[in-house]
Predicted model as a PDB file, atoms N, CA, C, CB and O in Angstrom, pLDDT in the B-factor column:
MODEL        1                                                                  
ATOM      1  N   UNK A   1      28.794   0.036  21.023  1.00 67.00           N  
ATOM      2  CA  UNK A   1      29.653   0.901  20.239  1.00 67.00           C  
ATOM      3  C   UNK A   1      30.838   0.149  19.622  1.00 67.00           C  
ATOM      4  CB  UNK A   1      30.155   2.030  21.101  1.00 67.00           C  
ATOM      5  O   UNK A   1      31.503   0.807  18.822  1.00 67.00           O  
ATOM      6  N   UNK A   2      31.209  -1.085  19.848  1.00 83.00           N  
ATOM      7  CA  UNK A   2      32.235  -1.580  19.398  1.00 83.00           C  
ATOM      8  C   UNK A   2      32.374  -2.004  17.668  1.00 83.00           C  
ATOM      9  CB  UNK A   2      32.356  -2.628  20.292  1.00 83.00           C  
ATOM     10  O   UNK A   2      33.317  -2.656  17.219  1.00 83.00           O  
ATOM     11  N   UNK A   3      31.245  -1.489  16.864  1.00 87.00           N  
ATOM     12  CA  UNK A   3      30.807  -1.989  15.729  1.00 87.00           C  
ATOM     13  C   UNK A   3      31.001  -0.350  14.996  1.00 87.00           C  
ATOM     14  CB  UNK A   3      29.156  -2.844  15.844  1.00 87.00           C  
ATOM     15  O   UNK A   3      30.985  -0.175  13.777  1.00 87.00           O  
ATOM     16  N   UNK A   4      31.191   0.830  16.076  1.00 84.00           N  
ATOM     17  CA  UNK A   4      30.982   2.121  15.415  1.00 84.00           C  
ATOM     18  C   UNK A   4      31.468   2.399  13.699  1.00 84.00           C  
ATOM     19  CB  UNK A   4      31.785   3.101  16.367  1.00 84.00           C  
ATOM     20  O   UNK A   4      30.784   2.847  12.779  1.00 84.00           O  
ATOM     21  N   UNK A   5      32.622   2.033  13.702  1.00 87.00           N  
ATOM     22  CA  UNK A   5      33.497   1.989  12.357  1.00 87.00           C  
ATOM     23  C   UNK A   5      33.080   1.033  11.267  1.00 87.00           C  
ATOM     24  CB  UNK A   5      34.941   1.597  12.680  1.00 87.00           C  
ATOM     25  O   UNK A   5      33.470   0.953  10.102  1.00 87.00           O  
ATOM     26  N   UNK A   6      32.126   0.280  11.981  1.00 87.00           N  
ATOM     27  CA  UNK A   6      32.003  -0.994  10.703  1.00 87.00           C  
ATOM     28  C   UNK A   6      30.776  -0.994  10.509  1.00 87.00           C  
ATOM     29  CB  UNK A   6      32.453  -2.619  10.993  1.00 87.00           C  
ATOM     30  O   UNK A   6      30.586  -1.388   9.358  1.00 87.00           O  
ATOM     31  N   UNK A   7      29.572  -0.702  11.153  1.00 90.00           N  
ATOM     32  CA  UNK A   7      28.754  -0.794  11.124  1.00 90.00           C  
ATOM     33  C   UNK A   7      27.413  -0.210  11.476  1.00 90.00           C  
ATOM     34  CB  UNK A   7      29.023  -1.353  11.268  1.00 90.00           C  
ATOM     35  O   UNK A   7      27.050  -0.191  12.652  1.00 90.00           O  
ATOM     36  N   UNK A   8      26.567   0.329  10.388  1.00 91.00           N  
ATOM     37  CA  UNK A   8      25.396   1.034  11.424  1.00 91.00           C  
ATOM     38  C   UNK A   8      24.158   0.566  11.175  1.00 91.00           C  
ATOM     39  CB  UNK A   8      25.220   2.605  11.318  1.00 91.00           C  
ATOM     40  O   UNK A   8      23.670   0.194  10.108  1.00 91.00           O  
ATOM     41  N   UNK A   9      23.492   0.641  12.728  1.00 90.00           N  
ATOM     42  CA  UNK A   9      22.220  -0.731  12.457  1.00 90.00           C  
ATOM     43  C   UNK A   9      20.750   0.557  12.609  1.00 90.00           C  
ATOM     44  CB  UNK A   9      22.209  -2.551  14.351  1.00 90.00           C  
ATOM     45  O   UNK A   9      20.714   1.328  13.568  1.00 90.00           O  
ATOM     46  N   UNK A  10      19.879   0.566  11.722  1.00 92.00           N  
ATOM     47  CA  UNK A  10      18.698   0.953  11.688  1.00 92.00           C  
ATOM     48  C   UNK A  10      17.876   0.090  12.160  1.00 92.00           C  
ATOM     49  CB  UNK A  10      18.383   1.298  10.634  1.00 92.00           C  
ATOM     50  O   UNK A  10      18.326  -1.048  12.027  1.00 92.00           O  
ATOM     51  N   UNK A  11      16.475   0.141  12.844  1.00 93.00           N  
ATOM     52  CA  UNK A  11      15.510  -0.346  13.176  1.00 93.00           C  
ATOM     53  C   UNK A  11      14.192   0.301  12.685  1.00 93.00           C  
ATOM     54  CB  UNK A  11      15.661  -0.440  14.368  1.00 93.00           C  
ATOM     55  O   UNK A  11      13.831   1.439  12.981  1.00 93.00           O  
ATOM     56  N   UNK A  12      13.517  -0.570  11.894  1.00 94.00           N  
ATOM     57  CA  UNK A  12      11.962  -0.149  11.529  1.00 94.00           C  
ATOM     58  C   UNK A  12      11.146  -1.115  11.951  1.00 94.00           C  
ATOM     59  CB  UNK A  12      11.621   0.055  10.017  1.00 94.00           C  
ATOM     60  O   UNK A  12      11.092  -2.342  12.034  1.00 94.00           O  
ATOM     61  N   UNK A  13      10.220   0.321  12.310  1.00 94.00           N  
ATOM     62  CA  UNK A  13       8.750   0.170  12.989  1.00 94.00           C  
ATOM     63  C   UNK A  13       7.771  -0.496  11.983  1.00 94.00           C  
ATOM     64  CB  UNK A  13       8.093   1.693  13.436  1.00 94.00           C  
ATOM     65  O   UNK A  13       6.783   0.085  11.534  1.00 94.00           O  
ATOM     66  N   UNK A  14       8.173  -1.911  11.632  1.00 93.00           N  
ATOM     67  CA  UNK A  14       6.805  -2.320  10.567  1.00 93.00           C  
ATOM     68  C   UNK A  14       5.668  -1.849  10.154  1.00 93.00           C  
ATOM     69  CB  UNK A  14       6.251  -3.184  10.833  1.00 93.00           C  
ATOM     70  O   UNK A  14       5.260  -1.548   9.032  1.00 93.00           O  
ATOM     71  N   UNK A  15       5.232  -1.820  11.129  1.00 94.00           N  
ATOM     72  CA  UNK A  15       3.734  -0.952  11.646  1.00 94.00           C  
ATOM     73  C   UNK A  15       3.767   0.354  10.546  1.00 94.00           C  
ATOM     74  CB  UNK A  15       3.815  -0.215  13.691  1.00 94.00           C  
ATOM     75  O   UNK A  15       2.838   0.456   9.745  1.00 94.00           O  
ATOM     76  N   UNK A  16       4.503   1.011  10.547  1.00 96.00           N  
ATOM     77  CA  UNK A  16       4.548   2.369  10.617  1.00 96.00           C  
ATOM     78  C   UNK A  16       5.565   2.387   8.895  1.00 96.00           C  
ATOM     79  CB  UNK A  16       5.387   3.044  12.392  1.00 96.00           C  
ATOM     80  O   UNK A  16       5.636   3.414   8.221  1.00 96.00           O  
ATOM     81  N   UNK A  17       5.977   1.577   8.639  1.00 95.00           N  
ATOM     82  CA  UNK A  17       6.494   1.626   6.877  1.00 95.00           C  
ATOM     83  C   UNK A  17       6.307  -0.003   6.203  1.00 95.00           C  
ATOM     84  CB  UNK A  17       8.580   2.140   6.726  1.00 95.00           C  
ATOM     85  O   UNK A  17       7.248  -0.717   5.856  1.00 95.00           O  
ATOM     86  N   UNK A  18       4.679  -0.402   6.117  1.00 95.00           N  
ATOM     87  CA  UNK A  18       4.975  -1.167   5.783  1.00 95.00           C  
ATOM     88  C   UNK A  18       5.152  -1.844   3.991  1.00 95.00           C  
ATOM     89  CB  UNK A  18       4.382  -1.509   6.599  1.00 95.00           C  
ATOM     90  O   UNK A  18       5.110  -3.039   3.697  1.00 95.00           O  
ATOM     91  N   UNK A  19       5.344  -0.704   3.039  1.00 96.00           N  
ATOM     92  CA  UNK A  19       6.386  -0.668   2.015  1.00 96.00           C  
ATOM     93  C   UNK A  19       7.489  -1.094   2.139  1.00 96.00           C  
ATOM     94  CB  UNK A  19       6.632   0.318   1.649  1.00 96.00           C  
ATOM     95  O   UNK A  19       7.838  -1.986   1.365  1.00 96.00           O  
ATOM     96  N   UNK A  20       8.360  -0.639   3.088  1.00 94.00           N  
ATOM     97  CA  UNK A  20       9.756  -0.982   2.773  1.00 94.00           C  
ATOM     98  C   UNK A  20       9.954  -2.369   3.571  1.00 94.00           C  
ATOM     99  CB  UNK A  20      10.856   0.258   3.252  1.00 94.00           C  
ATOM    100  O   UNK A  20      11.063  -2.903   3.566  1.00 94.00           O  
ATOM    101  N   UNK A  21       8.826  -2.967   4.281  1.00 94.00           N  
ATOM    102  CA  UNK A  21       8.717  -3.890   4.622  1.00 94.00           C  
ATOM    103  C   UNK A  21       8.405  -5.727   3.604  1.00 94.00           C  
ATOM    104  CB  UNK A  21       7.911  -3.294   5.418  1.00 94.00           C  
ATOM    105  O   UNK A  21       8.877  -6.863   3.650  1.00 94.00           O  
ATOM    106  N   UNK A  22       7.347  -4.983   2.812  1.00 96.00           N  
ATOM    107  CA  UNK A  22       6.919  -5.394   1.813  1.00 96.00           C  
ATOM    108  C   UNK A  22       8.559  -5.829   0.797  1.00 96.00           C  
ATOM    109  CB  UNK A  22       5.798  -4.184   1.293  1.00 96.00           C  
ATOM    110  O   UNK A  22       8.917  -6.915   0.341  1.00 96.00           O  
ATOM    111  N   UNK A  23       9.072  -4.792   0.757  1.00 95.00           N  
ATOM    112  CA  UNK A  23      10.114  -4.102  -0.653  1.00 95.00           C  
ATOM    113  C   UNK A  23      11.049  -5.427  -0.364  1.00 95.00           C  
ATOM    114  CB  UNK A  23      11.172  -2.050  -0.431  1.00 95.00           C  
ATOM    115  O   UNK A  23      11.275  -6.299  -1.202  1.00 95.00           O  
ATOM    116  N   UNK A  24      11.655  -5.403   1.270  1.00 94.00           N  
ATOM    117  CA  UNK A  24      12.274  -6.538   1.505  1.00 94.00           C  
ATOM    118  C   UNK A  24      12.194  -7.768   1.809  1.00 94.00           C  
ATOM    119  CB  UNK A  24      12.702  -6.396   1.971  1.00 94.00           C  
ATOM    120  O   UNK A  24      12.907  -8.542   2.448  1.00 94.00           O  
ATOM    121  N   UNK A  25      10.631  -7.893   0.929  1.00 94.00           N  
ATOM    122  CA  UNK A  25      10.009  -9.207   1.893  1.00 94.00           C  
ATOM    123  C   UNK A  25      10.651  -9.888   3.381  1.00 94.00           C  
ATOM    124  CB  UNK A  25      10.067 -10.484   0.897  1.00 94.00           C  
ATOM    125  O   UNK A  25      11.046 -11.032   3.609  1.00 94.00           O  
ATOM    126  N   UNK A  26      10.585  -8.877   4.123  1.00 94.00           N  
ATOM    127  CA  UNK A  26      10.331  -9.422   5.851  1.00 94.00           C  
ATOM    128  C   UNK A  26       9.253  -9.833   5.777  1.00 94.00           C  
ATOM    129  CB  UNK A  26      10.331  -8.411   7.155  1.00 94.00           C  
ATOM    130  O   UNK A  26       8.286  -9.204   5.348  1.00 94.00           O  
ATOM    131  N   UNK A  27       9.255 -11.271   6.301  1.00 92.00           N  
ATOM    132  CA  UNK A  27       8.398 -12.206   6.665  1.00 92.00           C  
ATOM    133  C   UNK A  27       7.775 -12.286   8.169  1.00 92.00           C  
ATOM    134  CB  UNK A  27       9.051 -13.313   6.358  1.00 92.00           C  
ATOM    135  O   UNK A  27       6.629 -12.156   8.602  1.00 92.00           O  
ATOM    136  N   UNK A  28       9.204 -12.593   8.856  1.00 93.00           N  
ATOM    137  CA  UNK A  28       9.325 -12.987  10.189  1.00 93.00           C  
ATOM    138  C   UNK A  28      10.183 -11.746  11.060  1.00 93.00           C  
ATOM    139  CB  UNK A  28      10.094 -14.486  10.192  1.00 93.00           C  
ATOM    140  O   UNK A  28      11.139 -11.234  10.479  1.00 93.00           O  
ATOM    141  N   UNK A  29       9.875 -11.332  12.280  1.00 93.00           N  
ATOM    142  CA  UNK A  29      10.384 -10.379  13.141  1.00 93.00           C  
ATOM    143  C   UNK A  29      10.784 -11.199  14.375  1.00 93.00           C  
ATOM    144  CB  UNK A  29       9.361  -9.228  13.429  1.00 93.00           C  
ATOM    145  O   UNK A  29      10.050 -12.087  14.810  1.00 93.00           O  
ATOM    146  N   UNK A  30      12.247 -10.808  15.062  1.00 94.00           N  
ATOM    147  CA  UNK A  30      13.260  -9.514  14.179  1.00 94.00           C  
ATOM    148  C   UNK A  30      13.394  -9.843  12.998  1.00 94.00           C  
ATOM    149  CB  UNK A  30      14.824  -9.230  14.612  1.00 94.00           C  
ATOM    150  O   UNK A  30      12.920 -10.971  12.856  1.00 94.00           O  
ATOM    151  N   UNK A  31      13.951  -9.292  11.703  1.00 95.00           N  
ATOM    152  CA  UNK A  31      14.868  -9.334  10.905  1.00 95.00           C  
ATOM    153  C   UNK A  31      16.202  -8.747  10.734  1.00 95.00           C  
ATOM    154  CB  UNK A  31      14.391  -9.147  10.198  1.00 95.00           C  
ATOM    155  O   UNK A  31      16.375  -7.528  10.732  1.00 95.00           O  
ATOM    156  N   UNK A  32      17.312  -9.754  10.564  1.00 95.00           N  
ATOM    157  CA  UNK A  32      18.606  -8.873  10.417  1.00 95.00           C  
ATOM    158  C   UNK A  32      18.484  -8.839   8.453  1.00 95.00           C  
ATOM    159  CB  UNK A  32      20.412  -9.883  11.308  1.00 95.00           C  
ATOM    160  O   UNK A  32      17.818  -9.536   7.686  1.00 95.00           O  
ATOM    161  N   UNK A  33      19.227  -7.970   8.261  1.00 95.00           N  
ATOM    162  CA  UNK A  33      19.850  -7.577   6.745  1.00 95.00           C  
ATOM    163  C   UNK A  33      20.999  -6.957   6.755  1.00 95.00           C  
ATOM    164  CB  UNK A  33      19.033  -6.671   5.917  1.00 95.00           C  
ATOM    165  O   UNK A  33      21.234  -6.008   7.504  1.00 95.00           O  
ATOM    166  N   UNK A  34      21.926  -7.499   5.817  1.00 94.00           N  
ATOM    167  CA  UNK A  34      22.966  -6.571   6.130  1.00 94.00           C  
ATOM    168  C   UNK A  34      23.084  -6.181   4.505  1.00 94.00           C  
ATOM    169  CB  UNK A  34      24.443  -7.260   7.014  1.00 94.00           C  
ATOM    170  O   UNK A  34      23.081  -6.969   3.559  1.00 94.00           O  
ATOM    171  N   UNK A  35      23.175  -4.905   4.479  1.00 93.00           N  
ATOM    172  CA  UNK A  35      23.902  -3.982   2.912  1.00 93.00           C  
ATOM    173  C   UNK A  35      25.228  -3.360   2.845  1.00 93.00           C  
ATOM    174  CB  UNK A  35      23.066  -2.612   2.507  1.00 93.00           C  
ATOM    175  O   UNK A  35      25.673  -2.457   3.552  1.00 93.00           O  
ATOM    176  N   UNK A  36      25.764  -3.968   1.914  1.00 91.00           N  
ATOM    177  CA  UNK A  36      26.923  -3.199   1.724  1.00 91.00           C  
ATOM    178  C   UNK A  36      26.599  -2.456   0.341  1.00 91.00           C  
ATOM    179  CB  UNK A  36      28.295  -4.133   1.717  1.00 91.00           C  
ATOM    180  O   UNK A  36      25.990  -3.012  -0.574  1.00 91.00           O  
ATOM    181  N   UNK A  37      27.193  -0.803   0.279  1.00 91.00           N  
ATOM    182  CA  UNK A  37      26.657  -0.186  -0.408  1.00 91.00           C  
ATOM    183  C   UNK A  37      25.684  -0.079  -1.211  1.00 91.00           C  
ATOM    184  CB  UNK A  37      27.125  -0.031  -0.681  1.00 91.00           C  
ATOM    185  O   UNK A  37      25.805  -0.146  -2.434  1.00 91.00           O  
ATOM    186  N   UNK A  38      24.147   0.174  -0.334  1.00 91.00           N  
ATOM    187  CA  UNK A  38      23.212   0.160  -0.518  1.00 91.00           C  
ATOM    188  C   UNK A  38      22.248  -1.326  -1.421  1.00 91.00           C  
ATOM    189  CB  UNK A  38      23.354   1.343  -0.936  1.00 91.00           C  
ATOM    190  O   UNK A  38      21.089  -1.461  -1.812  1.00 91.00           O  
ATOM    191  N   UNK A  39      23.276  -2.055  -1.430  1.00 93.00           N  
ATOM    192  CA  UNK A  39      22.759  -3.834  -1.494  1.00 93.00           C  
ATOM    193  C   UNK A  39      22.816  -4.438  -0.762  1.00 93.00           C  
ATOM    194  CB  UNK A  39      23.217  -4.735  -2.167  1.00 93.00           C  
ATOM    195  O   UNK A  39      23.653  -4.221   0.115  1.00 93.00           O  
ATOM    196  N   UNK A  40      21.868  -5.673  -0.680  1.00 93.00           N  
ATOM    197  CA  UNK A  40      21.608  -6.681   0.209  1.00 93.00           C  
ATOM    198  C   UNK A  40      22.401  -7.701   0.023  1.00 93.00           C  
ATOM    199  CB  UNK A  40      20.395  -7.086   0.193  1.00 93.00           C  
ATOM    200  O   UNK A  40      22.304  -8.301  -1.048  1.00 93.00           O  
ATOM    201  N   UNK A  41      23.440  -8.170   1.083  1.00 92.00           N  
ATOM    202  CA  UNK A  41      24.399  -9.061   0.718  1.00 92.00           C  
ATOM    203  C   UNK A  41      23.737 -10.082   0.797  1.00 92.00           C  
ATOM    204  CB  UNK A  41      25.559  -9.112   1.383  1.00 92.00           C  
ATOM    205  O   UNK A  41      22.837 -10.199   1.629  1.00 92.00           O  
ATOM    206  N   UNK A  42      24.071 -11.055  -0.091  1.00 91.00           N  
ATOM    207  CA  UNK A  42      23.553 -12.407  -0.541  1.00 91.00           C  
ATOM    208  C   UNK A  42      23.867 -13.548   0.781  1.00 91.00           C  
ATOM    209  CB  UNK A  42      24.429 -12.875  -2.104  1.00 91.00           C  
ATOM    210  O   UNK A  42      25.029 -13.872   1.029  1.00 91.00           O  
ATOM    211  N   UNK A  43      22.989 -13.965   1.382  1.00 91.00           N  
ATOM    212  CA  UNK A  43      22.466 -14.774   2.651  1.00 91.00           C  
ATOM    213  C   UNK A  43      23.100 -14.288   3.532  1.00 91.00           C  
ATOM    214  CB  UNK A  43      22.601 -16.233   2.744  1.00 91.00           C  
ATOM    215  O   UNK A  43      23.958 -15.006   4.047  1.00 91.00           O  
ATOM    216  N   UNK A  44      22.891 -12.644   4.128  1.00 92.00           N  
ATOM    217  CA  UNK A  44      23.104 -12.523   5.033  1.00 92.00           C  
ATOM    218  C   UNK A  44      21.480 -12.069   5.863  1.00 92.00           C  
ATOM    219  CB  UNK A  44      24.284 -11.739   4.925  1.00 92.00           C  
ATOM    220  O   UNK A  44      21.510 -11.476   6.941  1.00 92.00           O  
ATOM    221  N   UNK A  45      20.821 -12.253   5.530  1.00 94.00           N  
ATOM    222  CA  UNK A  45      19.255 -12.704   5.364  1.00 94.00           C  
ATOM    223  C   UNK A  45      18.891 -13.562   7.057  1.00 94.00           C  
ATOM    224  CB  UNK A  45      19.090 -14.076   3.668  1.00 94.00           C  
ATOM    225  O   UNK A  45      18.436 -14.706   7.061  1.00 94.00           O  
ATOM    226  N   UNK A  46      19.185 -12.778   8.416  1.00 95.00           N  
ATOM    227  CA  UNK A  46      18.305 -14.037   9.558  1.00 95.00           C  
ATOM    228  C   UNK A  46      17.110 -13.584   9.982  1.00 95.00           C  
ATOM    229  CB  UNK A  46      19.063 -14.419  11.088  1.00 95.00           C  
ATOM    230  O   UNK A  46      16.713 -12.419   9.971  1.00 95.00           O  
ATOM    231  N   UNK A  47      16.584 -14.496  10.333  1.00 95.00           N  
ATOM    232  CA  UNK A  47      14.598 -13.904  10.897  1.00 95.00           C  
ATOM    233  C   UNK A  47      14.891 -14.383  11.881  1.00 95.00           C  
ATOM    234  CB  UNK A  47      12.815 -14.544  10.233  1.00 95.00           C  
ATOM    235  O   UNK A  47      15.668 -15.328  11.749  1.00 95.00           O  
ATOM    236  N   UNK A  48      14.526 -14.079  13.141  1.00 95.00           N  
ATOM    237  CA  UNK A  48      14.145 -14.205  14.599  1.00 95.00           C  
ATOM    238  C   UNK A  48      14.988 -13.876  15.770  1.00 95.00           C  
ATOM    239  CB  UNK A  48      13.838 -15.429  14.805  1.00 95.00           C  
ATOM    240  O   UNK A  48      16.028 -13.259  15.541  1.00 95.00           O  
ATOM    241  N   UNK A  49      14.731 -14.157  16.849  1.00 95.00           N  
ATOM    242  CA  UNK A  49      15.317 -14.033  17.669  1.00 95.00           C  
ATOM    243  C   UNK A  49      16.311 -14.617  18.040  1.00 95.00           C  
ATOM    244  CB  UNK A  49      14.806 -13.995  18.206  1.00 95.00           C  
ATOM    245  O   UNK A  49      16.022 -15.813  18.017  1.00 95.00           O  
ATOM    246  N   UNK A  50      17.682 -14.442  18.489  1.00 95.00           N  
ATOM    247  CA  UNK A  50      18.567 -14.829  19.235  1.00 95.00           C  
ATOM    248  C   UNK A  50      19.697 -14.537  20.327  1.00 95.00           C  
ATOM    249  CB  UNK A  50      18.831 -15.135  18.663  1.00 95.00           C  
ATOM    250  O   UNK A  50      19.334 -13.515  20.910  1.00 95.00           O  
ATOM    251  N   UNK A  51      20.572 -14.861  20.712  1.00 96.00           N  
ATOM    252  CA  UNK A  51      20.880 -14.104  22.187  1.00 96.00           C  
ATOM    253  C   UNK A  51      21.847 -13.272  21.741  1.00 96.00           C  
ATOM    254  CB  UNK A  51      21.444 -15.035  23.542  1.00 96.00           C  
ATOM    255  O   UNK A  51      22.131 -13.232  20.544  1.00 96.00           O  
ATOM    256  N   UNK A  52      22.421 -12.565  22.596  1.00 94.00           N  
ATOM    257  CA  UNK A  52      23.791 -11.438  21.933  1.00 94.00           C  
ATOM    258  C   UNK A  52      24.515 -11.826  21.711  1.00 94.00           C  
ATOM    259  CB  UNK A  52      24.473 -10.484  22.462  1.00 94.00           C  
ATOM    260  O   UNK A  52      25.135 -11.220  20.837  1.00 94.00           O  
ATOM    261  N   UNK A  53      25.035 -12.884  22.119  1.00 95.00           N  
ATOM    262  CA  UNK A  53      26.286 -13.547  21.888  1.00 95.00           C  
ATOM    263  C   UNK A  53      26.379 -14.531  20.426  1.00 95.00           C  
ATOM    264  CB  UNK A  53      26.514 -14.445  23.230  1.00 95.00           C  
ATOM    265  O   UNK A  53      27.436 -14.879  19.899  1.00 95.00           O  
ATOM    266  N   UNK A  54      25.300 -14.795  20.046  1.00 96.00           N  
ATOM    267  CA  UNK A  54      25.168 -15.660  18.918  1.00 96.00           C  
ATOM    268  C   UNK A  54      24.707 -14.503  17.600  1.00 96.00           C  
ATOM    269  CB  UNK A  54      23.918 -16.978  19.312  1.00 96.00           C  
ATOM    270  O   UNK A  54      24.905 -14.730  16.406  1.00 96.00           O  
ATOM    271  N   UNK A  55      24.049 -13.229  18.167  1.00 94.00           N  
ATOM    272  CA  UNK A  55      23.979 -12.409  17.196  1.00 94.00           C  
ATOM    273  C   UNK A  55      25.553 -11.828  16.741  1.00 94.00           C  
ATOM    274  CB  UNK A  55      22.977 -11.349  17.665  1.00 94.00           C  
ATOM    275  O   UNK A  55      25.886 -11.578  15.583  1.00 94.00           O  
ATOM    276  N   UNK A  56      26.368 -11.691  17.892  1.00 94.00           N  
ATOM    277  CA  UNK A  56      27.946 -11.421  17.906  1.00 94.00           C  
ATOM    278  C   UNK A  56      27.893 -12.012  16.515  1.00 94.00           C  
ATOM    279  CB  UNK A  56      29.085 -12.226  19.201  1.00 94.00           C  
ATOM    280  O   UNK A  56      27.557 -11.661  15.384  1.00 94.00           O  
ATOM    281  N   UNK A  57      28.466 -13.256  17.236  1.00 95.00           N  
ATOM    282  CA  UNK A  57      29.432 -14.701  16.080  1.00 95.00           C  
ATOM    283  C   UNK A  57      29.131 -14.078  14.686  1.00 95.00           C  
ATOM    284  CB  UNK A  57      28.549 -16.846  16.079  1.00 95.00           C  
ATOM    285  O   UNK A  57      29.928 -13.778  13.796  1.00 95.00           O  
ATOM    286  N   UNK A  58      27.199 -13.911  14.741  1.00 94.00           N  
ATOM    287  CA  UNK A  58      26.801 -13.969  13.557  1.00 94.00           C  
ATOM    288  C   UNK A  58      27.560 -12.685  12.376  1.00 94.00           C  
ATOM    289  CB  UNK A  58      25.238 -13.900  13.796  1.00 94.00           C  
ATOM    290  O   UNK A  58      28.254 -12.809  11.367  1.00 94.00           O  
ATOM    291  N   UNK A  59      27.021 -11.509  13.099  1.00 93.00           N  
ATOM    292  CA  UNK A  59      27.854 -10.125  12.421  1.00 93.00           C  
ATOM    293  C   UNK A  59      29.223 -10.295  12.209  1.00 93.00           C  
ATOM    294  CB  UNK A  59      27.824  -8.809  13.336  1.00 93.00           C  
ATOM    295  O   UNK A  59      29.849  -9.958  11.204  1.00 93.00           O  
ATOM    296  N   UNK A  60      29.763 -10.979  13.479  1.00 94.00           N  
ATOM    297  CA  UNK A  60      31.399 -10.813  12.927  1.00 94.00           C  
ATOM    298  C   UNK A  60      31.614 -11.491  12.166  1.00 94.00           C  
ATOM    299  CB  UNK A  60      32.504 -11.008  13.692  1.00 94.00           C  
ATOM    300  O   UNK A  60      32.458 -11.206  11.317  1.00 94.00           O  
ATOM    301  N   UNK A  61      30.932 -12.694  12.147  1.00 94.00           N  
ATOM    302  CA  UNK A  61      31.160 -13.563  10.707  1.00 94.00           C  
ATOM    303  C   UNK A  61      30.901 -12.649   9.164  1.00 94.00           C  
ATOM    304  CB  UNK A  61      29.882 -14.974  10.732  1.00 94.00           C  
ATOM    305  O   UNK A  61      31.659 -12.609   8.196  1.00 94.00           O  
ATOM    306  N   UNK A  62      29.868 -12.119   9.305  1.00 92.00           N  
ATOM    307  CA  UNK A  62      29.236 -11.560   8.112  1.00 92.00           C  
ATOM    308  C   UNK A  62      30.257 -10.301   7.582  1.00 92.00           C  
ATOM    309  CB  UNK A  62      27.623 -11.017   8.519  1.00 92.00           C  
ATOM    310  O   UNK A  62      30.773 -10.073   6.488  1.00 92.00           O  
ATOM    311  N   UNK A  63      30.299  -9.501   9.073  1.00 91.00           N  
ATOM    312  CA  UNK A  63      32.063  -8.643   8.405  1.00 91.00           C  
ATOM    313  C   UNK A  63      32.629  -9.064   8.061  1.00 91.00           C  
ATOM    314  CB  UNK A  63      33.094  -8.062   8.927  1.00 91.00           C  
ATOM    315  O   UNK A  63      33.109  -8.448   7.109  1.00 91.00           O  
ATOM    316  N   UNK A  64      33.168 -10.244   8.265  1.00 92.00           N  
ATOM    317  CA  UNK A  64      34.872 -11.069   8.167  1.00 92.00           C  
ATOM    318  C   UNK A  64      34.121 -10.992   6.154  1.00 92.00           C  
ATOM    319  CB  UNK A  64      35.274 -13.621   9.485  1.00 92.00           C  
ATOM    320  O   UNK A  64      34.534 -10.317   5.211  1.00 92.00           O  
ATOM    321  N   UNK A  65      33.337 -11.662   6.198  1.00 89.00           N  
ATOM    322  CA  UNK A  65      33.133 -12.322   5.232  1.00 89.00           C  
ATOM    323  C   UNK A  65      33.049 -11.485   3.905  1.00 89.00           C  
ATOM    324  CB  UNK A  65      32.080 -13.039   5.534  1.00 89.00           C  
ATOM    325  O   UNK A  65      33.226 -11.986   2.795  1.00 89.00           O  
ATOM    326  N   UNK A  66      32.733 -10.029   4.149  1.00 87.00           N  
ATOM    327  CA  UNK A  66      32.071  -8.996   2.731  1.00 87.00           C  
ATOM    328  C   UNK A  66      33.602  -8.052   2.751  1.00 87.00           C  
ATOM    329  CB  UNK A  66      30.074  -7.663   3.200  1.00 87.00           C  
ATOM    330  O   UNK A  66      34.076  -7.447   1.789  1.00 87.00           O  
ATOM    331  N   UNK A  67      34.206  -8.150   4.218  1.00 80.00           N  
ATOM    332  CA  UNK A  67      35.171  -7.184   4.134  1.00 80.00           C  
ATOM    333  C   UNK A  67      36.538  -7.483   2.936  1.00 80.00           C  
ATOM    334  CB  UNK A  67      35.670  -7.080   5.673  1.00 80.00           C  
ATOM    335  O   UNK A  67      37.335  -6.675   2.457  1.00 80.00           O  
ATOM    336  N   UNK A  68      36.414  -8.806   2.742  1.00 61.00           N  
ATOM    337  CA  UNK A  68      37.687  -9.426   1.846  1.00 61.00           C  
ATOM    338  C   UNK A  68      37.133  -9.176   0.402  1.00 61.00           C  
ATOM    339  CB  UNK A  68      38.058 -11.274   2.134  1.00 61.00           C  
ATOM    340  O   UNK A  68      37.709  -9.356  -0.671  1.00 61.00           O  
ATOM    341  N   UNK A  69      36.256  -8.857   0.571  1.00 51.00           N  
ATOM    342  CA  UNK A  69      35.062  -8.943  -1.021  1.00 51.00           C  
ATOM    343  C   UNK A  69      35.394  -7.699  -1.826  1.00 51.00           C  
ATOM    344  CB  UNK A  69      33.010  -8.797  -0.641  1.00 51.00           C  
ATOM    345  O   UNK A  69      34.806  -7.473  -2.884  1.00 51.00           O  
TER     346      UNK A  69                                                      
ENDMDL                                                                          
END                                                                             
């Protein structure tokens, strides 16, 4: 919950939409994406797995980074 205000994360079932899978060319699973108003911010684009703490760094970086924008 510490992301409530900044951020809300959806998860899709590949399997089960794979259009919008297609739409965003996901390649590799997981995929992160992050949109700010309904766009895909430019390389915020990661494929795979990593631990929580490095997914942390990663988001807070990516806030820090669109919020000044």
């Amino acid at each position: 919950m510490e992301y409530k205000d900044k951020l809300t994360v959806v998860k899709i079932d590949h399997d089960a939409n794979p259009r919008l899978i297609d739409k965003y060319k996901v390649y590799g699973l997981p995929t992160l994406i992050l949109f700010k108003n309904g766009e895909e911010v430019v390389e915020s684009r990661r494929e795979g797995a990593i631990t929580k703490v490095k997914l942390k760094e990663y988001v807070d970086a990516l806030l820090e980074s669109i919020s000044v924008t």
